[in-house]
C-alpha positions in Angstrom: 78.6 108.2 124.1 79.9 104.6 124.7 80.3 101.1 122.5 77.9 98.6 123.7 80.1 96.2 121.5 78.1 95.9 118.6 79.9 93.9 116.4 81.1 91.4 119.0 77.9 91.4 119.6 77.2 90.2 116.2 79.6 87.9 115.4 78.7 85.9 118.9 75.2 86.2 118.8 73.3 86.0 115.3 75.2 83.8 113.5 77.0 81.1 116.3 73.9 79.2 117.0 74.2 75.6 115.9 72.1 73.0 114.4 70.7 69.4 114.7 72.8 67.2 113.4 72.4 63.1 113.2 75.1 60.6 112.9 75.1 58.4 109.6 73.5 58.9 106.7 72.2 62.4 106.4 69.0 63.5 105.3 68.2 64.8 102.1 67.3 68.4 104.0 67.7 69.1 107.8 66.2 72.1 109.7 66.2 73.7 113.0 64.9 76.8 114.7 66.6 77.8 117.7 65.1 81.2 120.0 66.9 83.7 121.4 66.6 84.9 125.5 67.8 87.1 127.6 66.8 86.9 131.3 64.0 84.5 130.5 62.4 87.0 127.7 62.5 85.8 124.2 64.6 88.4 122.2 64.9 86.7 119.1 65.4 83.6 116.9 67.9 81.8 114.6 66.5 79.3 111.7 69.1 77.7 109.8 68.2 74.8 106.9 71.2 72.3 105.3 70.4 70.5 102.0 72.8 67.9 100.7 73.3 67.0 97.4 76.1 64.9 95.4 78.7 65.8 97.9 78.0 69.5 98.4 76.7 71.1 101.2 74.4 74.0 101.1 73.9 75.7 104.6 71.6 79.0 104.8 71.2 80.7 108.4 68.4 83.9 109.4 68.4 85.7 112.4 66.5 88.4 114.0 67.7 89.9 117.5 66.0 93.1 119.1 68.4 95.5 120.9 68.3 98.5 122.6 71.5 100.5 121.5 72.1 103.9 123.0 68.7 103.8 124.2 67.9 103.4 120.4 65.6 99.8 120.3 66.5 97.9 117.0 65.5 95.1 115.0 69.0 93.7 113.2 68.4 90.8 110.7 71.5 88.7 109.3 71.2 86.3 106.5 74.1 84.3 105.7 74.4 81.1 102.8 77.5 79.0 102.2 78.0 76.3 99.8 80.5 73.2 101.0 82.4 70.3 99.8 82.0 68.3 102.8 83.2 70.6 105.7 85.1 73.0 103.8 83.8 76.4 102.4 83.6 77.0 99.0 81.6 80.5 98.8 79.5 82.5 100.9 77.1 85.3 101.2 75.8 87.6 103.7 73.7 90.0 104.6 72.8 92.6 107.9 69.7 94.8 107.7 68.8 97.2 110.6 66.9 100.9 110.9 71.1 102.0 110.9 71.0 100.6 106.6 72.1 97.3 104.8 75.6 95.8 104.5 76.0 92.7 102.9 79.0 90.3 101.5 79.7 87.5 99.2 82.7 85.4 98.7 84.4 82.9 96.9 87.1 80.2 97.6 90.0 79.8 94.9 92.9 77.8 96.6 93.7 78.9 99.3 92.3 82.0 99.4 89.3 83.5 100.0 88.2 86.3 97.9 85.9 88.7 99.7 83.4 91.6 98.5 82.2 94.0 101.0 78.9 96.2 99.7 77.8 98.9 102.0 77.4 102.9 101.5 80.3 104.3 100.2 80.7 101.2 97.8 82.6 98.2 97.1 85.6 97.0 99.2 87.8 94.2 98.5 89.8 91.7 100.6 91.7 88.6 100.2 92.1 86.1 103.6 94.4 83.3 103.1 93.7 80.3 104.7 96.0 77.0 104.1 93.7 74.5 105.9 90.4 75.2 105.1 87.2 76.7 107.2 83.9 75.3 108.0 80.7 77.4 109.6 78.9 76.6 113.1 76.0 74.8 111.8 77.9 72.0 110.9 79.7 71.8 114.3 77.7 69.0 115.3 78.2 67.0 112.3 81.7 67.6 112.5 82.2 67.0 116.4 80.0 64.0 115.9 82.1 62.6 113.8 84.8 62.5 116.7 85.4 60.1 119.5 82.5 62.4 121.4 83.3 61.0 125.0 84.5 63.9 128.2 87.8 65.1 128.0 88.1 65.6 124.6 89.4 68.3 122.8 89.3 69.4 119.3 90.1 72.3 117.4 88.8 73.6 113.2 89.3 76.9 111.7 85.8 78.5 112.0 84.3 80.9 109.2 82.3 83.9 110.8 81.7 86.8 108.3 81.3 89.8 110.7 84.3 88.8 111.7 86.2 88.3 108.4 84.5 91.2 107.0 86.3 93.2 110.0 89.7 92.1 109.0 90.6 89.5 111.3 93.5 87.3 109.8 93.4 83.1 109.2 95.1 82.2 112.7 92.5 84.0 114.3 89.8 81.9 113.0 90.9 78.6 115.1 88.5 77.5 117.6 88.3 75.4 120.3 86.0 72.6 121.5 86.3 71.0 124.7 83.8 68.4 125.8 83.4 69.1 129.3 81.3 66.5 131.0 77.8 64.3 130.2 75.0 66.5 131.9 71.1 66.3 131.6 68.9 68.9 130.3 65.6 69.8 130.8 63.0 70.5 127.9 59.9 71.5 127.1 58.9 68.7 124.6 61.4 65.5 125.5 61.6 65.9 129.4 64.9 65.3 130.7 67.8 64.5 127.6 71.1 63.4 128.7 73.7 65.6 126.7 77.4 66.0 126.3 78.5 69.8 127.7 80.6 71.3 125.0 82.7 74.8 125.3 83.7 76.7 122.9 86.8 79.2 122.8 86.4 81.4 119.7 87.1 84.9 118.4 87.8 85.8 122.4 84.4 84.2 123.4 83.4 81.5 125.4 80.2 79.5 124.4 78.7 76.7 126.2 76.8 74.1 123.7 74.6 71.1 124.9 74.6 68.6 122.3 72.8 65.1 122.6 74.7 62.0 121.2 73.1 62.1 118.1 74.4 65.6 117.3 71.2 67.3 118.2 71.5 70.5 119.6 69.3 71.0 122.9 70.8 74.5 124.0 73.4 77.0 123.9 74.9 80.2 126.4 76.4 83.2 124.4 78.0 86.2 125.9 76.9 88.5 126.7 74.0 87.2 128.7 71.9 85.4 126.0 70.7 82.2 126.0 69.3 79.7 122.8 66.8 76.8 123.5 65.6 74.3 120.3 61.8 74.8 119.2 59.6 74.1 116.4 60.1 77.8 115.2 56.2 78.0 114.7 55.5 81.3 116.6 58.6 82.7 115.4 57.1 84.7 112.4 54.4 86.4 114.3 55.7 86.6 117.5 56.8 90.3 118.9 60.0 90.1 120.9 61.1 91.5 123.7 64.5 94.2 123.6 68.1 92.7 124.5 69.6 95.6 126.4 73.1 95.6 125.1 74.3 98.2 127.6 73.0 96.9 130.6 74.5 93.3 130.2 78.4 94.4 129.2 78.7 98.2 131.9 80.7 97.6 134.9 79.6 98.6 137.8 82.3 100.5 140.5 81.7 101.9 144.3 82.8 105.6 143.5 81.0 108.6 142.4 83.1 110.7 140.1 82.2 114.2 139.9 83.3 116.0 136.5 84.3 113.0 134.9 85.5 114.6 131.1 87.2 116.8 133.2 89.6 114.3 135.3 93.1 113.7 135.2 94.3 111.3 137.4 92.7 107.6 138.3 93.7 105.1 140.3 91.9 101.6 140.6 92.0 98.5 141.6 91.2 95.8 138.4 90.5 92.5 138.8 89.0 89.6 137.1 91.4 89.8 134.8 94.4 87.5 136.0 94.6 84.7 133.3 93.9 87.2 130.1 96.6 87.7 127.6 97.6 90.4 125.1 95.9 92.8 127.1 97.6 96.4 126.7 96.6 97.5 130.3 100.4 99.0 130.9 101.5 101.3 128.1 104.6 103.0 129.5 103.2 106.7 129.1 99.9 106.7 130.0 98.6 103.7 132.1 100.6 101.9 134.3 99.8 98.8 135.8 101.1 96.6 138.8 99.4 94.1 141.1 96.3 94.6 139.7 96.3 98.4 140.5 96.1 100.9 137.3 96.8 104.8 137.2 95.9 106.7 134.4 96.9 110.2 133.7 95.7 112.6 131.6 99.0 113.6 129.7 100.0 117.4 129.1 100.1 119.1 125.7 102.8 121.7 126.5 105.6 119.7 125.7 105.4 117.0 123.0 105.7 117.5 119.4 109.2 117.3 117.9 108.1 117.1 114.2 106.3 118.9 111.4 103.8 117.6 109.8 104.0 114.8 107.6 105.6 112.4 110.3 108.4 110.9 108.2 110.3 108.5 110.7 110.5 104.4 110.5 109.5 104.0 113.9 105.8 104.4 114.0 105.2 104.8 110.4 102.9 101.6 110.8 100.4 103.7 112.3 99.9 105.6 108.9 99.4 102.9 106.8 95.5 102.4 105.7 93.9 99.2 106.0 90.9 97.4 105.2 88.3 99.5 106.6 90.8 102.8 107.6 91.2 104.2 103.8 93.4 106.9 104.7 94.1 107.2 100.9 91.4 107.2 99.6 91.1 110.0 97.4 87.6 111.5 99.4 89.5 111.0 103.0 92.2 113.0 102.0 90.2 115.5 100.5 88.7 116.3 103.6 91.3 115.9 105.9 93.0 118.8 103.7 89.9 120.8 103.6 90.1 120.2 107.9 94.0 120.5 108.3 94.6 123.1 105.6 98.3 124.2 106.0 98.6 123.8 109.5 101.9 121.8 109.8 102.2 121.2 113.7 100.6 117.6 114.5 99.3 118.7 117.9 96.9 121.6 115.9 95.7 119.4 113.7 94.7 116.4 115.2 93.0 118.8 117.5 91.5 120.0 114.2 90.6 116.3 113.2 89.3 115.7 116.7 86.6 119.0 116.6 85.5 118.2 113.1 84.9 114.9 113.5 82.6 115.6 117.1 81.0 118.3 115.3 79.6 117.1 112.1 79.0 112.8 113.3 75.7 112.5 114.8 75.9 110.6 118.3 73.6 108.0 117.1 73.7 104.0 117.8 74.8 102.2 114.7 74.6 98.4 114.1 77.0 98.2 111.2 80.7 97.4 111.1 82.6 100.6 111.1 84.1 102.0 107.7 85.9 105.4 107.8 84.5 105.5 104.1 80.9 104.7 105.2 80.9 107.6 108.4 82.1 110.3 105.7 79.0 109.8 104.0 76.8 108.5 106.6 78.1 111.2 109.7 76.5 109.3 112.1 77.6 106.4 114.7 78.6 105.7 117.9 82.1 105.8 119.3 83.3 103.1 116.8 82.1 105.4 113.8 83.9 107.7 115.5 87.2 106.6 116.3 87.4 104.9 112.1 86.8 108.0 110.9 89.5 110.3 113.2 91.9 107.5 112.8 91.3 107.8 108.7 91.4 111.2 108.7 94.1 111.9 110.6 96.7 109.6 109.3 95.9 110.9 105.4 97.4 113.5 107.4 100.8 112.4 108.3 99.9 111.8 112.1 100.6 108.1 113.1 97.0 106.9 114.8 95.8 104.0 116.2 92.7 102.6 117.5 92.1 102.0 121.2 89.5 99.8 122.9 88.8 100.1 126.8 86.3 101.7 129.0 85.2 104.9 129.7 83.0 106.2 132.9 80.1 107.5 132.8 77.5 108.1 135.4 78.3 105.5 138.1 79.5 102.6 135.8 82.3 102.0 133.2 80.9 100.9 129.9 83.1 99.5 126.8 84.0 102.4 124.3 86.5 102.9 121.4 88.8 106.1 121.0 92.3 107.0 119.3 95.6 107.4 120.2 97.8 109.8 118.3 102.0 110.1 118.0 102.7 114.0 118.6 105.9 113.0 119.6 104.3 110.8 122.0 101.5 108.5 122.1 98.5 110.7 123.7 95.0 109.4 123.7 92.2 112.0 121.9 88.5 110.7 122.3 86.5 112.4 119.5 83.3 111.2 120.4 83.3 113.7 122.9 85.6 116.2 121.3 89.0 115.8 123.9 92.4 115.6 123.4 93.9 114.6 125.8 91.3 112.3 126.7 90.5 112.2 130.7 91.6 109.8 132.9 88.4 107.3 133.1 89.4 106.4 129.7 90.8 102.8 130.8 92.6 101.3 127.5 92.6 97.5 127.1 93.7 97.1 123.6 95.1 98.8 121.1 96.1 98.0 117.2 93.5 98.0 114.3 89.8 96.9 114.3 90.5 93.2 114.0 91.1 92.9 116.9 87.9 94.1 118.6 87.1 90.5 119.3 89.5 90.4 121.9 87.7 92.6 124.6 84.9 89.9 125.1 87.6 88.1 127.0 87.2 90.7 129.6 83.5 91.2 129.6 81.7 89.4 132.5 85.0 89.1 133.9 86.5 92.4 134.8 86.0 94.3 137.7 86.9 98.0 138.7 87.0 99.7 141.8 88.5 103.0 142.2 90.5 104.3 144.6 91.5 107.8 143.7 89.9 110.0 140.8 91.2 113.5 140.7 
């Protein structure tokens, strides 16, 4: 079982797609349709309509993508409205549908916060994001940029609403974006000929986007990791046209030279990573499992004889942020601890039960693709998902039980290539990584961790992806 990135997936590729946008007066309503390839296959499209009316903005965005997750195909829809005075947000909603269920969101602006509602399976969730400045949404990127000396060289930065991303957690600061006009450069297209267009890219949320954007403010074409590409049409076929599948997996595993045999079984890798060089805040050297020098990793597998030096609940300061519940980890909620008691019953020594945790949770989730954004709440009642699903619902469960846990993001090998995957890390006196997607603690040595902390910041691994590469030297 592996992550194919879903949600990153999400936040950079349904609802980033910008629209045409003229200087001066605006229109009374402006629309665009923009589709969606991948190696030259259409794989879906985004319509987005702006109406403008006494000094309010209303922007509404659809988009369908087809993927293949897990070997699962899947049509996911996202519909998204916001309301603006001028650039700024005032209120939102949104909406994801897919054969995994429906999860949808709505929002309001009241100073400077923004007031969120999260709807999905298990219920209602609230969240508050404060944001001093103000945000404003990717359709009106041209407008806004247009509005600026638009010659090469410059720069320009705006906090950016994106509600997968909100909805995940991420904080105001992370929301600042970054727009650098790179050079004047024409484009080819299938109605105008040749356009000459200013080459915009985008730094966002970890990403990298590339926009082509006429002087008006049209929007001609845009590259979105990971491995997708939107063109302007007239949106006529868009309705009744069947699309071809986005492989997911395919565009984001990582290939590598060695074969290794018994791979869940391994406790000892060593391999050269590069690609990697100019990333920040990546976790690559942890001090007890991984460590990292001149672009050379070795993991071990860590031993279970000797670690616990506490009984259960963990009651120190200095990882008593890892039992804290957040936005979408409800340790305490009433139903998680329920069943984290009916799992750990009396059992007081942490390395027992968060190999109790670990068992229950691969037993009773089925291994199954999800495009939603993962809620411990929603897998308790769902038991499905994929190795985000997974690592949620450990990480829930196990610190309603006194064990500090976080939440780890990295790659994992499997069959040749390394593919992007989530799993936990658990104190038991030490930090030791447990992988109940496939039921192991410790978790073997392929499991390469890049980041480590909460959900929010699952953004952060597209800085590696396309980038990274992984050769190994020694798998034992």
């Amino acid at each position: 079982m592996y992550s194919t990135l879903k949600t990153v997936l999400l936040v950079s590729a349904l609802l980033i797609l910008c629209i045409p946008v003229s200087q001066g007066d605006e229109p009374a309503r402006s629309e665009s349709f923009m589709s969606i390839y991948s190696d030259g296959k259409k794989v879906g499209y985004s319509h987005i309509s702006i109406d403008y009316s006494d000094g309010i903005t209303q922007v509404d965005e659809k988009s369908e993508l087809n993927i293949t997750l897990l070997d699962k195909e899947q049509t996911v829809i996202t519909e998204a409205s916001y309301t603006l005075s001028g650039f700024i947000l005032q209120s939102f909603s949104f909406r994801m549908i897919s054969q995994s269920g429906e999860l949808s969101a709505a929002g309001i602006v009241d100073g400077d916060e923004l007031r969120i509602r999260l709807k999905s399976v298990s219920g209602e969730t609230n969240r508050t994001l404060r944001t001093k400045e103000g945000l404003t949404v990717f359709a009106l990127l041209p407008k806004w940029l247009a509005k600026k000396p638009m010659s090469v060289g410059g720069e320009y930065k705006v906090s950016l609403f994106e509600p997968s991303a909100v909805i995940m957690g991420v904080d105001a600061d992370d929301l600042i974006s970054t727009h650098k006009i790179e050079e004047l450069e024409e484009i080819e297209t299938g109605h105008s000929g040749l356009v000459e267009t200013f080459r915009v890219t985008t730094e966002f949320l970890g990403s990298n986007y590339t926009t082509w954007i006429t002087r008006n403010g049209e929007v001609i074409k845009q590259t979105i990791p990971p491995g997708l590409t939107a063109a302007k049409d007239s949106g006529a076929d868009n309705q009744d046209e069947s699309f071809s599948t986005f492989d997911i997996t395919a565009k984001t595993s990582i290939p590598t030279d060695v074969r290794i045999k018994n791979p869940r079984g391994l406790g000892y890798l060593r391999a050269e990573v590069t690609g990697l060089e100019d990333i920040e805040d990546m976790n690559f050297n942890d001090g007890y499992r991984q460590q990292y020098k001149n672009n050379v990793i070795e993991i071990r597998s860590q031993d279970l004889s000797q670690l616990a030096d506490y009984a259960l609940p963990y009651n120190a300061q200095t990882e008593r942020d890892f039992l804290l519940p957040t936005y979408l980890i409800q340790s305490d909620d009433e139903l998680v601890k329920a069943k984290a008691r009916a799992i750990v019953k009396d059992e007081r020594d942490p390395v027992k039960a968060a190999s109790q945790i670990s068992t229950w949770v691969y037993k009773n989730l089925k291994k199954e693709g999800t495009v939603s954004l993962p809620n411990a709440l929603d897998v308790l009642k769902t038991k499905k998902g994929d190795c985000n699903e997974h690592a949620v619902l450990f990480a829930a469960l196990a610190r309603a039980s006194g064990i500090p846990t976080k939440v780890v993001m990295g790659t994992i090998y499997i069959d040749g290539r390394f593919y992007y995957h989530a799993w936990n890390e658990v104190f038991l006196g030490k930090w030791v990584a447990v992988d109940s997607t496939y039921g192991q603690l410790p978790a073997d040595a392929t499991h390469i961790k890049l980041i480590e902390g909460d959900l929010k910041k699952s953004g952060e691994i597209m800085k590696v992806v396309g980038k990274i590469k992984i050769k190994v030297l020694d798998a034992s």
